[in-house]
C-alpha positions in Angstrom: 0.0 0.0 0.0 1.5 3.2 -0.5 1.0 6.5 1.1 1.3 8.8 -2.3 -1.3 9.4 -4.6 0.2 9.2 -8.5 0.4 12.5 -8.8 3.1 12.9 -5.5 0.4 14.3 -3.0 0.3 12.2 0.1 -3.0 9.9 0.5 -5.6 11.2 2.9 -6.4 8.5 5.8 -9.8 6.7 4.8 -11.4 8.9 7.4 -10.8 12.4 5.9 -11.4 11.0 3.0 -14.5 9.7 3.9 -15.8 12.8 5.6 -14.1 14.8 2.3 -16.2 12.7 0.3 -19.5 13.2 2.4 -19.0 17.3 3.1 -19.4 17.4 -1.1 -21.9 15.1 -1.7 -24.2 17.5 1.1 -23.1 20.6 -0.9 -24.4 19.3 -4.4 -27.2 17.5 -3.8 -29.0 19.6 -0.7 -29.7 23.0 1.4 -26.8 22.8 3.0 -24.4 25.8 3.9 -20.3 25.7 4.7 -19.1 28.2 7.6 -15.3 28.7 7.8 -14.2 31.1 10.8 -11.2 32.5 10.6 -9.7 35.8 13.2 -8.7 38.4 10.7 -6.8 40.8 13.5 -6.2 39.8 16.8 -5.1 42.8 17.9 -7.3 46.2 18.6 -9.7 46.3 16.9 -10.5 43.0 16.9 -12.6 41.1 14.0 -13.5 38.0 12.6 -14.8 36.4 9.1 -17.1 33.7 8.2 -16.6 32.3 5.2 -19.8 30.7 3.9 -20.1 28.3 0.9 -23.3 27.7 -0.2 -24.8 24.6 -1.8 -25.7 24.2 -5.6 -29.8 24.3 -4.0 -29.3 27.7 -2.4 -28.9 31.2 -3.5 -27.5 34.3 -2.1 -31.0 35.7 -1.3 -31.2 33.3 1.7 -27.9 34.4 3.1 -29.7 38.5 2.7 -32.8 37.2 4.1 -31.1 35.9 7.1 -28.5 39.2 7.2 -31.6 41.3 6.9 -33.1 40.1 10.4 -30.3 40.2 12.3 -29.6 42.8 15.1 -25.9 42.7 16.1 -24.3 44.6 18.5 -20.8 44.9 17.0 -20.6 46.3 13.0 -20.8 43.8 10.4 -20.2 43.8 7.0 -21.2 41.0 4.2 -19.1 40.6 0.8 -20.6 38.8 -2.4 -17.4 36.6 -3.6 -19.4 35.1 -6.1 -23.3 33.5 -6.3 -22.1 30.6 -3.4 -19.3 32.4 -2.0 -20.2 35.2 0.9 -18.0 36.7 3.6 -19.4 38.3 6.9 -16.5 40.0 8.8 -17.6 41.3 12.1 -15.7 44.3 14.0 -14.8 44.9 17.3 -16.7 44.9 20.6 -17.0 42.1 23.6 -20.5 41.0 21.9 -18.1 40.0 18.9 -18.6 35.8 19.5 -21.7 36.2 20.8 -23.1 38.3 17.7 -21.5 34.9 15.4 -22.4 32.7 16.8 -25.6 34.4 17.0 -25.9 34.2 13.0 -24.0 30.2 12.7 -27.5 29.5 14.6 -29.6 32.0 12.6 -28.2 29.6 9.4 -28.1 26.5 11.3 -32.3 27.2 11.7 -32.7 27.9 8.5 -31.1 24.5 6.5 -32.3 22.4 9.2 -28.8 21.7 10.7 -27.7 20.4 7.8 -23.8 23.0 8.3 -20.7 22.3 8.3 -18.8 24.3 10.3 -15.1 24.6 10.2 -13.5 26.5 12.8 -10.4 27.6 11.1 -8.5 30.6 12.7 -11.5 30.6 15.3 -10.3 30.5 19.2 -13.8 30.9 20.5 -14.9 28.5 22.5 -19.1 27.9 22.8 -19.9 27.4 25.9 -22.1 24.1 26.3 -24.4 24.1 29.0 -23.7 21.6 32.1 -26.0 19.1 32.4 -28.4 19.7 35.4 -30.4 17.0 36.6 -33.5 19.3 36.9 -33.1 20.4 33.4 -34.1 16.7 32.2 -35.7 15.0 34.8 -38.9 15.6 36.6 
């Protein structure tokens, strides 16, 4: 078995490939969306892209639709690439995360969960909520 590919490029494991192989198949055949987040400057003033690929089924309107409802606190700014390519960058203030992950969920919603997220550049951490034992059980 060898680990090159015939062109010279090393072989993905089965598993990326796999996963490679199943993040393209959901991005040509449904509503699915790609969110890449990357920190453009870490240093003052602070902001942050998402890159969003969207799938052969969707068009930019749904990305403006969403945009159009949402209230953040910091300044945003979206950027057509191209019709499935759209950038948000969002500037500077301590609601910063909050306001994107605010619109990751606003998208998630909106396609049914069916994102890929990739968190790139991201050091955000969302915070998960602890399981409490009142929360589930009566």
């Amino acid at each position: 078995m060898s680990l090159f590919n015939p062109d010279g490029s090393i072989k993905l494991p089965n598993s990326l490939q796999k996963e490679k192989e199943n993040e393209k198949r959901r991005l040509t055949q449904g509503f699915c969306v790609k969110i890449r987040k990357d920190i453009v400057s870490d240093r003052s003033p602070k902001s942050c892209r998402l890159s969003l690929t969207l799938s052969q089924k969707l068009d930019n309107s749904f990305i403006d639709r969403i945009y159009e409802h949402w209230h953040p606190e910091t300044p945003t700014k979206i950027n057509k690439i191209s019709d499935k390519e759209i950038c948000i960058d969002i500037g500077t203030t301590f609601s910063r995360c909050k306001d994107c992950q605010e619109i990751i969920d606003r998208i998630r919603s909106s396609v049914d969960g069916n994102l890929i997220e990739d968190k790139g550049t991201c050091t955000s951490k969302k915070k998960e909520k602890e399981f409490c034992y009142e929360d589930f059980f009566d």
